[in-house]
N, C-alpha and C positions, 0 to 999 in steps of 0.2 A: 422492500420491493420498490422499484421505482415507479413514480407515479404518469399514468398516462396522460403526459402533457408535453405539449411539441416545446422542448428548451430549444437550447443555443442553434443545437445543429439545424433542428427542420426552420428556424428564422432566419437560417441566410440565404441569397440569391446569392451566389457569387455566376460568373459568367465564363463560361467553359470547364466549370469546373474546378476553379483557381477561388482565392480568396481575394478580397480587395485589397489593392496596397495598405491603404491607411488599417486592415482589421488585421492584414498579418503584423504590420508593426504593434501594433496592441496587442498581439499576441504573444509578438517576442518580448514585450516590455515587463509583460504583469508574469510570465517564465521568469525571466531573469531576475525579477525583484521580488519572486516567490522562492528560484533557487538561494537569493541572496539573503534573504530572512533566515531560511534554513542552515545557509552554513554557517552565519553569524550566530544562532543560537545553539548550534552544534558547538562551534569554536568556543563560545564562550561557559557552556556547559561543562566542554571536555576538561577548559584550563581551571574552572571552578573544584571540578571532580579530581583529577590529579593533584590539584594543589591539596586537597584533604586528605586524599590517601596516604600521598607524601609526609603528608604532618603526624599521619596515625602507623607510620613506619613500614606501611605497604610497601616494597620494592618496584623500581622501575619499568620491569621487564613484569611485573605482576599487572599494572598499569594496563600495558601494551597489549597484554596476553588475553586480559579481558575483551579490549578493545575490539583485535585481530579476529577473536572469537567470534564476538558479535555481529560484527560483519562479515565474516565468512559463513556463518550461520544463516543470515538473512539473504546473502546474495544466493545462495542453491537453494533458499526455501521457494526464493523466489524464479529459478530457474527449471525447479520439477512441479513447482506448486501446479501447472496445470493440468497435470499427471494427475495427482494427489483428486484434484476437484471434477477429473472425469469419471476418476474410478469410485469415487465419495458417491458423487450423484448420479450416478449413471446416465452419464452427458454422451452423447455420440455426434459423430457430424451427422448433416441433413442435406440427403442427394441431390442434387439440382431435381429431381422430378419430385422431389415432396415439397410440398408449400412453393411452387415456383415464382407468386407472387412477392412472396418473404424475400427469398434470393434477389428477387428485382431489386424490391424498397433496399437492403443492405447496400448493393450495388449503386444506388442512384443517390444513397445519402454520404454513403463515404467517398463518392466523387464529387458533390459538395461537399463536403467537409476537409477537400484538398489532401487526404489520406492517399498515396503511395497505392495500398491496392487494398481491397473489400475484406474486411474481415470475416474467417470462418464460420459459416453460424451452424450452430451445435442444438442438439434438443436433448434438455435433461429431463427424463421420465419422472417429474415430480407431479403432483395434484395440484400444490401451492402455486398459485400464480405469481410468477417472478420472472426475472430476468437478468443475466449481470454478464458485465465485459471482464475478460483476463486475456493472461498471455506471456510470452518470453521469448527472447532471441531462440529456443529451442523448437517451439509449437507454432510463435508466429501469433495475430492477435486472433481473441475469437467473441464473439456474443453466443449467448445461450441463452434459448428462451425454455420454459419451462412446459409439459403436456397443460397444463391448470391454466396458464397465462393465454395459450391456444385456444384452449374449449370456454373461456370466460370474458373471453376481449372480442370486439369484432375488429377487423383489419385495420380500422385507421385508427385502430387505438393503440394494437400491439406495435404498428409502424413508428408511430409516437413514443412507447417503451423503449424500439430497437433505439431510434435516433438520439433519444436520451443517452444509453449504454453506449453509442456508438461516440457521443461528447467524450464518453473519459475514455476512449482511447486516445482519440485527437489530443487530449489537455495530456494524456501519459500519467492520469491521475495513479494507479497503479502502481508505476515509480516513484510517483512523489510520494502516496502514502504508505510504500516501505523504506524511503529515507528515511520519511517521520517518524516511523515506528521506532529505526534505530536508538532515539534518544531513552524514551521511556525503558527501552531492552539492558541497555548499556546499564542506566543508573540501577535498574533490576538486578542483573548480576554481580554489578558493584557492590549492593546492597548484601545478597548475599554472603558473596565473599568474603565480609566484613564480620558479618552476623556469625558465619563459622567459625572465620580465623578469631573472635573475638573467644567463641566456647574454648576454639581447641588449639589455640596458637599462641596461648600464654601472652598478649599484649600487655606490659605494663606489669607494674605489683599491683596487684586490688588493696594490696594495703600501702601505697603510696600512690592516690589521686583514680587510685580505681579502673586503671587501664583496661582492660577487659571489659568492664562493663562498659565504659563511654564506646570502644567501639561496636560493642553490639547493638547500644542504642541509635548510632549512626546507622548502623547497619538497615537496623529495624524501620528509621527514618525512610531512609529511602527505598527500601522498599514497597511502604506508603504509598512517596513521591512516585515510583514505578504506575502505580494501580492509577494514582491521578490522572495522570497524563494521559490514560485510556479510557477517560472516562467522557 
């Protein structure tokens, strides 16, 4: 759950609305050398991963096929995942005449926070006091606050939750941490793949240098490396 305390967003003044020049440049800075982390350890991942497959006689288009997989998998998880987490939690939107002050504060912090327009805010019928931001080009951004987080906060604490959730929409935390996820995914299925083709793909003689076993134990390896990376 996030914790009731005013982060980034409820600490800026910006003035109309806007952010201050020198805080958007820092915003675009620590973006870009956040995207830059990530493709360089992606690049450097992928060439490490392919160069092993290669060597253990995985085909090229096997490579690819993982690859394509992975990411077509994660880009619609992430394009119905909102779908998924309405109908999970029984999340609905919330009418402008329920909680009118709620609709204010959303309004008033993602016009400082230089957001584009207010994200949807949704009430999920749980008891647990929680709160979390999602979204997709399909649904558009939304918060959700929980029935528990209502009946257990009083208003400038839940406004403090919302403005916390409403930070990772602003940062597009979201997308960055289903980029992220891509890596651990990838070397997951790699792993398997490996682990199968090693049972049932005949790699190697096992009685010259034991081919099949060393790929299953690659296999097995990373799929390890898989669970780490989520940890």
């Amino acid at each position: 759950m996030a914790s009731p305390h005013t982060g980034e967003i409820m600490a800026e003044t910006p003035v109309g609305g806007r952010l201050p020049e020198r805080a958007r440049v820092s915003m675009l800075k620590l973006r870009l050398s956040m995207i830059g982390v990530w493709a360089a350890v992606t690049g450097i991942a992928t060439l490490v991963l392919t160069a092993v497959l290669l060597y253990l006689g995985m085909p090229i288009y096997g490579v690819y096929g993982i690859f394509g997989f992975v990411v077509a998998f994660h880009f619609l998880q992430w394009l119905i995942g909102p779908y998924l987490i309405n109908a999970i939690y029984r999340v609905r939107e919330l009418k402008r005449g329920e909680y009118p002050w709620l609709h204010e504060a959303v309004a008033k912090i993602a016009a400082k926070s230089g957001l584009e327009k207010p994200p949807k805010l949704m009430l999920a019928e749980i008891d647990i006091p929680n709160a979390f931001a999602y979204g997709s080009p399909l649904t558009g951004n939304m918060v959700a606050v929980t029935r528990g987080l209502l009946r257990h906060l009083d208003r400038e604490e839940v406004e403090a939750v919302v403005g916390h959730e409403i930070g990772h929409l602003k940062h597009r935390d979201v997308i960055l941490m289903m980029m992220i996820s891509l890596i651990p995914a990838i070397i997951y299925y790699i792993g398997y793949s490996l682990y199968l083709s090693g049972w049932f793909g005949g790699y190697g003689d096992r009685e010259e240098g034991g081919g099949a076993g060393f790929v299953i134990l690659i296999g097995m390896l990373l799929i390890v490396l898989s669970y780490l990376f989520n940890l």
